[in-house]
Structure formats: structure tokens, C-alpha cells
C-alpha positions in Angstrom: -4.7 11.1 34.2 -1.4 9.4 33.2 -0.3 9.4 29.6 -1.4 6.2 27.1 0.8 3.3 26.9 2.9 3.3 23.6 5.7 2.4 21.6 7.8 4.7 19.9 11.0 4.9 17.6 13.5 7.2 15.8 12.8 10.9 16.2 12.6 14.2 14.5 10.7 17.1 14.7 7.4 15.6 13.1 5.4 12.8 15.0 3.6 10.2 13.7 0.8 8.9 15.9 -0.8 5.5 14.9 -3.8 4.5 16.7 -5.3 1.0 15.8 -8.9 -0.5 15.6 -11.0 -2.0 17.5 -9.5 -5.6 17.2 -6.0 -4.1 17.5 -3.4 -2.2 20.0 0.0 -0.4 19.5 1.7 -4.4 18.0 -0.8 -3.4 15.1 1.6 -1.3 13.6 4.4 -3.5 13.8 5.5 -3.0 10.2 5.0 0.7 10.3 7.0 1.9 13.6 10.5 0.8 12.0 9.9 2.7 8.3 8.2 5.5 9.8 10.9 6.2 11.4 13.9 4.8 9.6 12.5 8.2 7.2 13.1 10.4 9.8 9.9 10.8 11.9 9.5 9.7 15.5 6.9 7.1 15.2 4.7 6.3 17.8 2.2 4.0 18.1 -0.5 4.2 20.8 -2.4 1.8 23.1 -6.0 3.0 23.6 -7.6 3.4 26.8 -8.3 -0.7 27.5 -5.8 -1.9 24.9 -1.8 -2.9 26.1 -0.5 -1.7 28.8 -3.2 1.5 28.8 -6.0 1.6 32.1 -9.6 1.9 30.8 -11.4 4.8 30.9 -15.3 5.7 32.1 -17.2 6.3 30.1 -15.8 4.5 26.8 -16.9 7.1 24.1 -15.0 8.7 21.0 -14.8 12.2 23.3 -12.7 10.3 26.3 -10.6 8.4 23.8 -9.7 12.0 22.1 -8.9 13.2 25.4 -6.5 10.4 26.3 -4.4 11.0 22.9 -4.7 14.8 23.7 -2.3 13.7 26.5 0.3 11.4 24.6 0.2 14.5 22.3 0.8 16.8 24.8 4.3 15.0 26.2 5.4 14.3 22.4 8.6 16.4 22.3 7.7 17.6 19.0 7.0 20.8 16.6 4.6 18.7 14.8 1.5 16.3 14.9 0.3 14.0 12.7 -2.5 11.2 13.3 -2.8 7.6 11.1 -5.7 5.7 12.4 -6.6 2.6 11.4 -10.9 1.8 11.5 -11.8 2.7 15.1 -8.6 4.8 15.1 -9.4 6.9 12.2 -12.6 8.2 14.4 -10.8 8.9 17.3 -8.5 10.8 14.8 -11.9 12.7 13.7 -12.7 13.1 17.2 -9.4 15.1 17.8 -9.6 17.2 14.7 -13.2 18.2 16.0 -11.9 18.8 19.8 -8.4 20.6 19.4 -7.5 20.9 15.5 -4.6 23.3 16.7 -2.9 20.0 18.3 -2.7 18.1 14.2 -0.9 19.3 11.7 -1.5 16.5 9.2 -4.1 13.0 9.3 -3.9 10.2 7.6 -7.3 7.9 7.6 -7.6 4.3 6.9 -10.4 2.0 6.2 -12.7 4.2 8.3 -15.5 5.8 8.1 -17.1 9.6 9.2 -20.0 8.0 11.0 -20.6 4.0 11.5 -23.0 2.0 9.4 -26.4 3.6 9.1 -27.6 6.0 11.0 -30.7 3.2 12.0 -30.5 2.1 15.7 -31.7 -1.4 15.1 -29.3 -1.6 12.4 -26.7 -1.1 14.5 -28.4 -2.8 17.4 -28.2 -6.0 15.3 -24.3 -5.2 14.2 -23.9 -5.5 18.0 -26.0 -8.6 18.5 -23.4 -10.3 15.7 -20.3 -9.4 17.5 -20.9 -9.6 20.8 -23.5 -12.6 21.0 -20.5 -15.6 20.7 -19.1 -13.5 23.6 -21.9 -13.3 25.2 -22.2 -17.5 24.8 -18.9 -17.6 26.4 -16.3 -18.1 24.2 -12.9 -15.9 24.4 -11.8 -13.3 22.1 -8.5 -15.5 21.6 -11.2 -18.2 20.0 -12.7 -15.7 17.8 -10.0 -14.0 16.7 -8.5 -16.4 14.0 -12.6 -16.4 12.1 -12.5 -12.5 12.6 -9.4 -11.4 11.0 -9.8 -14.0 8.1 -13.0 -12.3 7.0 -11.5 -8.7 7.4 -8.4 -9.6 5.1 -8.1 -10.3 1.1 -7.2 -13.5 -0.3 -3.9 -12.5 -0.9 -2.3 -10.9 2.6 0.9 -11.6 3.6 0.6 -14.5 6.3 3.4 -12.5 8.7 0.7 -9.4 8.3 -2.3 -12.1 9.6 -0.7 -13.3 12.0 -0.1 -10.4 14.0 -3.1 -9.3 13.5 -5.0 -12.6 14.8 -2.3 -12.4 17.9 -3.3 -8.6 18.4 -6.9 -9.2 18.5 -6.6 -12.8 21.0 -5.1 -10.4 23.5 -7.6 -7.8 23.5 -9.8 -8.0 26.5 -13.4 -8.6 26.1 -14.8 -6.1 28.4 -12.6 -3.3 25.9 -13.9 -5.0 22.7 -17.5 -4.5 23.9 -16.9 -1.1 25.3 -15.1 0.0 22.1 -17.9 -1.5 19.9 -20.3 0.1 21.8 -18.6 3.6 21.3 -18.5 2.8 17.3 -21.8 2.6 17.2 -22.3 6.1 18.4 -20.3 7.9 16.1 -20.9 10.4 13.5 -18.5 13.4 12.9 -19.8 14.1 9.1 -20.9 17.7 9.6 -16.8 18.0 10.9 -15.5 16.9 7.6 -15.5 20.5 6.3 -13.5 21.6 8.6 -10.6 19.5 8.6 -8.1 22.0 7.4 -4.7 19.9 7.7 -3.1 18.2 4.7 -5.2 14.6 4.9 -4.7 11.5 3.2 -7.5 8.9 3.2 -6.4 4.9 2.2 -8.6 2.2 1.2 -8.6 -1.2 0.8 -9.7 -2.5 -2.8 -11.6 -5.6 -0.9 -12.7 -3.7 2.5 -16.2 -5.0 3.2 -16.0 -2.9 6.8 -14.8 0.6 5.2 -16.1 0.1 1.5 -13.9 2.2 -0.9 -16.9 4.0 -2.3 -18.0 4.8 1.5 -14.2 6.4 1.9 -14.1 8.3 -1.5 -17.0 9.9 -0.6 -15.5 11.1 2.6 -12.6 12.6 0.9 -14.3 14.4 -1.4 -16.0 16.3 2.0 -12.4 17.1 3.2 -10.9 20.0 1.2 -7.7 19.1 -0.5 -7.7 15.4 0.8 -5.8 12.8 -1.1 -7.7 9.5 -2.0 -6.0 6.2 -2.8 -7.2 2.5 -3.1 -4.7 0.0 -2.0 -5.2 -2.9 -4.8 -5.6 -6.2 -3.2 -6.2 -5.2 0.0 -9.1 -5.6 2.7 -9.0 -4.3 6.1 -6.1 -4.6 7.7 -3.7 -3.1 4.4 -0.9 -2.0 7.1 -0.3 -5.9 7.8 -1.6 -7.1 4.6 0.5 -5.3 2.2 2.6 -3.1 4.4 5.6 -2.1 2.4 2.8 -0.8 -0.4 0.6 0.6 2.4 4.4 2.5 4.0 5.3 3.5 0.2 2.2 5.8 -0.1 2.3 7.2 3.5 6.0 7.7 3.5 5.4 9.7 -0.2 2.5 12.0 1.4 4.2 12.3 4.2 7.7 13.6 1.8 5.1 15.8 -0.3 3.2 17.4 2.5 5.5 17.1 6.1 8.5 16.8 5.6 11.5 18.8 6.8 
């Protein structure tokens, strides 16, 4: 299997690895790849198995995903690791922690969860009756994106950080969104949270309906020595709603924990 599509810049002997959400691909981190590494880190962002430039994979589940960023791991020419996932990205960073911990050195998880909605299958039969039905009717993921990404951000994000984020999720194809939202459903990694033994940092939005701050304080407290912050303001998407407040505290963990 060939290595994930991505986009990378600067370098150093520290990666950082960002993999986006479900409505999102490597453009999601547009206003993180040029501070990340303007600080001294390579920055690399990652499209997912079905997102960019990346083939898709069979089957589409949170243990395939893991092992196709154990691969762009693998060819980073790097002494060190770290993960920032964003929603859907933050599980797959889970995933890897679970599958080869010895490959991380450090993870950064926003507006995620350990395990998705409620553990009820109609619950989340219903979640994906919501999201997929207007595909389902017919209409295109470039239609749905501008209604999705407005109820995902807070009133007051930056209109650059929306519009990337509405032109990132137009150009995801539908057959990935539904194979992606399919694999959300399925996950649940709370018994690993224990175990994460890497310095971790876990970022909430203030207004994050998806990834309620409460639901993500609650997940740090399970992870031993994780850092918690709320980002004020923000919903979401804080990378593109707020991104020089959401760089400023990952650039500061990152000085405090790998740096050097």
C-alpha cells in the first residue's frame, strides 16, 4: 500500500501530523501548516484514505485508517511523532495510540470524542438517517456543504476560516462521507484512554455542539497528565475559526512539552 497523500512544510526533528474530520482533507489545516512550521517543526498534514489526492481503502473502519497513517509515519524522516486530529481525526489519532503507541510521542485532540454519541444503535442509526438522507434524495455534498459548516461554527468565525472549510467539505466525495460516517459510528476507544502515556493536549470549542466541552473534559480527565483548554468563542472547526488563538496554544504545548 502506497503512502497517504499530504502536504507538508518546514522541517525539524519533530513532526506534526494533522489529520482532519469527516467534512475535511489536508486544505483543512491551511492556517496551521505555515506556523507549525515557521516554529520549527515539519508540519504535515494528511489526506485520509478517500479524501485529496489519497485512494480509498476496504473496509472503511478506524483500524484501516490507523494503518494508512502508520505508513505516512513510517516514511516521516523524523526522531519524533506527534498527532493533532481534528473530530474524525482525533479518533484515528486514538486508534494509533491503541495500535502502535511506540510510533507517538505526543497528541493533540480537538473537538473529538473517545467513543461517538451514545452507545444506542438506533441513536446512531437515526444520526445516519440525518446526514446521509439529503444524499440519499440526490443532492451533492457541494450543495450541502455551505448549511453544514454554518451549523458547526460560532457566530463569530473568521469568514477566511468558513470559507475554507465550506470549499473543503464541497469537494469531499460522497461515497467517502458515507463510508467515513459509517466508521464514526462504530467507534469507541474509552477503555484506551488509560493508557495513553504521551504528553496530550485536548482543545475545545466554547460553542461545539458535535464535541460538547463537558463531553471533552471528561475525556482528559481519563488521560493521565492531559492538558484541557476551552477555546472561547469557538464551535467546531476552532483551527479555521479562530486559528492564530487555536496556533498560540498548540505552538505553547508544543514549546512546553516537544520542543528541541
Amino acid at each position: 500500500m502506497s503512502v497517504p497523500a499530504h502536504v507538508s512544510r518546514g522541517s525539524g526533528d519533530t513532526a506534526v501530523v494533522m489529520l482532519h474530520g469527516v467534512g475535511g482533507s489536508a486544505a483543512a489545516w491551511t492556517p496551521q501548516l505555515d506556523a507549525i512550521a515557521a516554529a520549527g517543526y515539519l508540519a504535515v498534514a494528511w489526506d485520509a484514505p478517500g479524501y485529496g489526492a489519497t485512494a480509498p481503502i476496504e473496509p472503511y473502519d478506524m483500524a484501516s485508517l490507523a494503518r494508512s497513517l502508520e505508513r505516512l509515519l513510517d516514511a516521516l524522516p523524523v526522531r519524533r511523532r506527534v498527532l493533532m486530529g481534528h473530530s474524525m481525526g482525533g479518533m484515528v489519532a486514538q486508534e494509533a495510540l491503541a495500535a502502535f503507541p511506540q510510533k507517538v510521542d505526543g497528541v493533540v485532540l480537538s473537538a473529538t470524542s473517545p467513543a461517538f454519541g451514545k452507545t444506542d444503535g438506533a441513536w446512531q442509526q437515526a444520526f445516519l438517517a440525518q446526514r446521509l438522507g439529503p444524499l440519499d434524495a440526490g443532492r451533492t455534498m457541494a450543495e450541502l456543504a455551505p448549511a453544514l459548516v454554518a451549523a458547526m461554527v460560532g457566530p463569530d468565525a473568521e469568514p477566511a476560516g468558513v470559507k475554507i472549510a465550506t470549499e473543503t467539505m464541497a469537494r469531499v466525495p460522497g461515497a467517502t462521507y458515507r463510508k467515513a460516517l459509517h466508521a464514526l459510528v462504530r467507534f469507541d476507544r474509552r477503555d484506551a484512554l488509560a493508557s495513553i502515556r504521551v504528553p496530550t493536549l485536548v482543545l475545545a470549542g466554547e460553542r461545539d455542539a458535535n464535541a460538547p466541552p463537558a463531553v471533552m473534559e471528561k475525556m482528559a480527565a481519563r488521560i493521565p497528565g492531559a492538558e484541557y483548554r476551552v477555546l472561547a468563542g469557538c464551535g467546531h472547526l476552532a483551527n479555521l475559526e479562530r486559528p492564530r488563538s487555536f496556533n498560540d496554544v498548540v505552538l505553547a504545548w508544543l514549546g512546553r512539552h516537544l520542543a528541541g
